[in-house]
N, C-alpha and C positions, 0 to 999 in steps of 0.2 A: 402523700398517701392517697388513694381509691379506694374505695368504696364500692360493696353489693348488698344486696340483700341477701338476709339468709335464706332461703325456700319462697314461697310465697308470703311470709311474715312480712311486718313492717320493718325489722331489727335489721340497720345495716352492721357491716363489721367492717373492720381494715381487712385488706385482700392478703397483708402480709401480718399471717397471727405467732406472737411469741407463744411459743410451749416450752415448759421445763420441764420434760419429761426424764431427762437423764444426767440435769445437771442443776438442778438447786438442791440442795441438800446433801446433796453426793460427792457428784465430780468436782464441783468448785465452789469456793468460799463464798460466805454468806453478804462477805463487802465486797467482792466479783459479780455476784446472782443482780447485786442492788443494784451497780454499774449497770448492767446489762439491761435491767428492768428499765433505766432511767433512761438509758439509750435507746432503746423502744419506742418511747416517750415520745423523745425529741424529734425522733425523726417519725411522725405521726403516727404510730403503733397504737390503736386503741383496744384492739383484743387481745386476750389473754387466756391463756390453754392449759390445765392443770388437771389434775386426780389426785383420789386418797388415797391411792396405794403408788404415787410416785415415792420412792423414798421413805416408804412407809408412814404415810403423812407429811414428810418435814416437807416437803415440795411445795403445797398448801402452804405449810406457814411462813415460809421466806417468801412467795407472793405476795401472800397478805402484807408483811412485814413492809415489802417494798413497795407496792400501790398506797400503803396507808395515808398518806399526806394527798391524794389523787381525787378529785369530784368523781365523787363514785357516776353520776350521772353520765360523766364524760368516758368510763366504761365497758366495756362487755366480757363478763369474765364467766370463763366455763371449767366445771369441774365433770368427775364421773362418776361411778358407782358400779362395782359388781367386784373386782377382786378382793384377796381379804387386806385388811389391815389389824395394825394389834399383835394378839396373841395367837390369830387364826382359828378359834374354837369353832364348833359347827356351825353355827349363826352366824360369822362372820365375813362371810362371803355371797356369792349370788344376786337373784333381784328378788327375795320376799319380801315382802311391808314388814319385816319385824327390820332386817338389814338394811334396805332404804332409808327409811325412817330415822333410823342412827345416824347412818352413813350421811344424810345430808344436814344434819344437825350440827356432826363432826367437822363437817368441810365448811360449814359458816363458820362456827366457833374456832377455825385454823385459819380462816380466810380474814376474818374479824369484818364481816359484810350482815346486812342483813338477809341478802337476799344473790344467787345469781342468776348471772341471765341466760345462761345455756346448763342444762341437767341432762347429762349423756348416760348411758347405759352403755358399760366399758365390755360388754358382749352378753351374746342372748343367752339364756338360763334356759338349759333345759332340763331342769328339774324343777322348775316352778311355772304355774300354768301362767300364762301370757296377761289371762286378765286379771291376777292378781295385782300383777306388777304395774300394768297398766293404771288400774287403780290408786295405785298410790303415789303413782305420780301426777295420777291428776288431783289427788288431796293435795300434793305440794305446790303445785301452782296454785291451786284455789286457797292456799293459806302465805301465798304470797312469799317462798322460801327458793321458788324457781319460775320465771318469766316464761322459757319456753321447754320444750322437755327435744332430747336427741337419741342417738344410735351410734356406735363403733364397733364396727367391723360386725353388721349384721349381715346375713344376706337378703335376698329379693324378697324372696315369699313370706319371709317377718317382718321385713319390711311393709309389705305389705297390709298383712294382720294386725301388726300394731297400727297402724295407722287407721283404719278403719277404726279401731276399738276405742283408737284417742278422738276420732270426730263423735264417736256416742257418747263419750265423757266427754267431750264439751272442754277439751284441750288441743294443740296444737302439737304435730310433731313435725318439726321443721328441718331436721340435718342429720348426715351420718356423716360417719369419721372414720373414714378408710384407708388404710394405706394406697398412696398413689404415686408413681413414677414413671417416667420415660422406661423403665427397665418393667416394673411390676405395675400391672395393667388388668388385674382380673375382674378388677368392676366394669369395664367396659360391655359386657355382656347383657348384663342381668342386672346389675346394682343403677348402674346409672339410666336405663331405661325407668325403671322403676319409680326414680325418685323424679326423674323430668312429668312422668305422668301422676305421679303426687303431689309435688308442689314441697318437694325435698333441695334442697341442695348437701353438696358435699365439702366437707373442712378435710382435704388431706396432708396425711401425717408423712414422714420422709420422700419430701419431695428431691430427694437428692440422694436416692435411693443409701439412705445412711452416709454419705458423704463421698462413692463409690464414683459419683457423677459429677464431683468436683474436680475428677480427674488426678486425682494427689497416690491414686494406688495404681503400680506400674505392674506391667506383665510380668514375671520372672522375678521379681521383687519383692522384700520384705516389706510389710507395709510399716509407712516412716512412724518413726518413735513420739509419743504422744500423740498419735490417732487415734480415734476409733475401734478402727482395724489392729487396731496391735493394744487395745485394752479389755483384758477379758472379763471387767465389771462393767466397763462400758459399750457392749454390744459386738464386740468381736464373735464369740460365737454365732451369734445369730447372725451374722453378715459371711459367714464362713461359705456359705453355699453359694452366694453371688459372686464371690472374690477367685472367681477359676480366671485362668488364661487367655480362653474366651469372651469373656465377658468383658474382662479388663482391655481385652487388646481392641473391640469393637467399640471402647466408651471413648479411648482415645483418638475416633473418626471424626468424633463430633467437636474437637478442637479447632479445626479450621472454619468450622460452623461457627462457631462463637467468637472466632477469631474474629471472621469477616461480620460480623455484628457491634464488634468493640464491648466485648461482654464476657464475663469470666463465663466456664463451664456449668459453677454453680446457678449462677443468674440466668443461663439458658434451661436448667432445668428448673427452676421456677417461672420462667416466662411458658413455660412446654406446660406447666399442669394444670395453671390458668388460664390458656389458651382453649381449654375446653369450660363452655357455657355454663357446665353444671355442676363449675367448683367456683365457690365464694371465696374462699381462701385457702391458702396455705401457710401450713405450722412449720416454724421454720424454733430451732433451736439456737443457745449460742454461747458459750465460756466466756468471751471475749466480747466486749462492746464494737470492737471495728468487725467483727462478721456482721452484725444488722446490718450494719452501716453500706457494708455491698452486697447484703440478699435483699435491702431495700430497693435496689438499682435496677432489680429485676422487674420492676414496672414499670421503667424507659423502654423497656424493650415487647416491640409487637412482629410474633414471627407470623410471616404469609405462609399461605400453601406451599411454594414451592422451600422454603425452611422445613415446614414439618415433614414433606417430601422426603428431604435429606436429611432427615430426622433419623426416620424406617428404614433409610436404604442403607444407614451406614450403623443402627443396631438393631433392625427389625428381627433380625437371625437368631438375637441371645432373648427378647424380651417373655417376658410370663404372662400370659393372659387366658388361663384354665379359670373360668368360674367357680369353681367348686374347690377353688381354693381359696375362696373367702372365710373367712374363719368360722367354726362354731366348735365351740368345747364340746368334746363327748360326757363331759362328766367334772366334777368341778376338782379344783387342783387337792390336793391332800394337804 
């Protein structure tokens, strides 16, 4: 395993971070999720990527469940806060200190930790004024419940703002959490400027643009049975808009790229999103203990310029990189 730092922090992390974002609690069993956890492990996985509205909590507590035995010391585990969990009543969503406050309360007592070490804001509020929020996340580190405080899927200019607000609170905001891929690329503008001139790094979330990039979804094709792509609780709709003819038949260019590397597809698209300076790592998911096992492998691999070259020439055509499609809620969910 490798190692970076997060931002300008002292916190390194592993370069390849497990998230259970759509399969503890969910998609697979609770003595699969542990497998997996334990596989992680082994092959020197030290971060760990979670929230409390995965699964509507349960995501947290099969973490927990499965680090328990673990030197918490030996470490780094990050959760979120902004969507709702529960019941959904009015309070239970956004970033005010009354929600915060709960919400990270929630996530130790499901994590069974004292404390974590990364506290994300799972998107900007904009209904609640910035330095409230801001506030309360630096009562949390100053009470010792979060090490370092973060960002997903903010854009520049909050990025921004908060960050100022946390150096007058006399806190650290050290990382955003973006969606990043060979395909989806809209931080490149604005986001990652931003955070190189703050002293941010970036943790990205499907680097294998949903599994699109693993190559397994053919042009003209049903997508195969127990995918992704062909489960409508596990993210098929929202992959519906990458999955055109297009897209699929350009991703299949990059097979001879990975070929002449000795590298699955997958592993070329995790060597692609760590290739750039200003991500620390990438979240990689998994059902099955032997997927770690070769999206690990993706740190054997270092592409030169002329790889990234033929990167763009053979999907520069289909990929997304509009800024202003970095996420921010108009308004908070019903």
């Amino acid at each position: 395993m490798k190692f970076r730092y997060l931002g300008h922090s002292g916190l390194k992390i592993s370069e390849i971070i497990y998230g259970n974002w759509l399969t503890h609690g969910s998609q697979v069993e609770n003595e699969t999720a542990h497998a997996c956890v334990k596989e992680a492990l082994a092959q020197g996985i030290t971060s760990f990527d979670t929230a409390d509205t995965y699964a509507n909590t349960k995501a947290e507590s099969v973490l927990g469940e499965a680090l328990k035995n673990e030197r918490r010391e030996s470490l780094e585990v990050f959760t979120k806060v902004y969507w709702p969990t529960g019941p959904k009543g009015h309070n239970d969503t956004g970033l005010s200190r009354k929600h915060i406050m709960e919400s990270i309360n929630g996530s130790l007592q499901r994590l069974d930790m004292d404390y974590v070490d990364l506290y994300q804001a799972h998107r900007f509020d904009v209904e609640t004024p910035l330095e409230e929020t801001m506030q309360a996340f630096a009562d949390i580190v100053r009470a010792g419940k979060a090490l370092y405080i973060g960002v997903s899927e903010w854009p520049a200019d909050k990025i921004r703002e908060a960050h100022a607000m946390a150096a007058q609170l006399g806190f650290q905001l050290i990382s955003s959490q973006p969606q990043y891929s060979m395909l989806w690329r809209v931080i490149e503008a604005e986001v990652v400027p931003a955070c190189e001139d703050l002293g941010l790094s970036q943790i990205v979330w499907s680097p294998m643009a949903g599994g699109i990039l693993t190559g397994k979804y053919l042009p003209g094709q049903q997508a195969p049975e127990g995918s992704r792509g062909a489960d409508e609780k596990g993210g098929a709709r929202s992959m519906a808009s990458k999955m055109t003819d297009e897209v699929l038949t350009a991703v299949q260019k990059l097979r001879p790229i990975a070929d002449g590397l000795g590298a699955t597809m997958g592993q070329l698209a995790i060597a692609w999103v760590l290739s750039n300076p200003n991500v620390a790592g990438a979240l990689v998911g998994a059902s099955r203990p032997e997927q770690i096992v070769e999206n690990v492998k993706a740190l054997d691999l270092t592409l030169d310029q002329a790889t990234l070259g033929a990167i763009d020439a053979a999907i520069g055509h289909v990929v997304t990189d509009d800024p202003s499609l970095v996420s921010v809620p108009e308004g908070r969910p019903a």
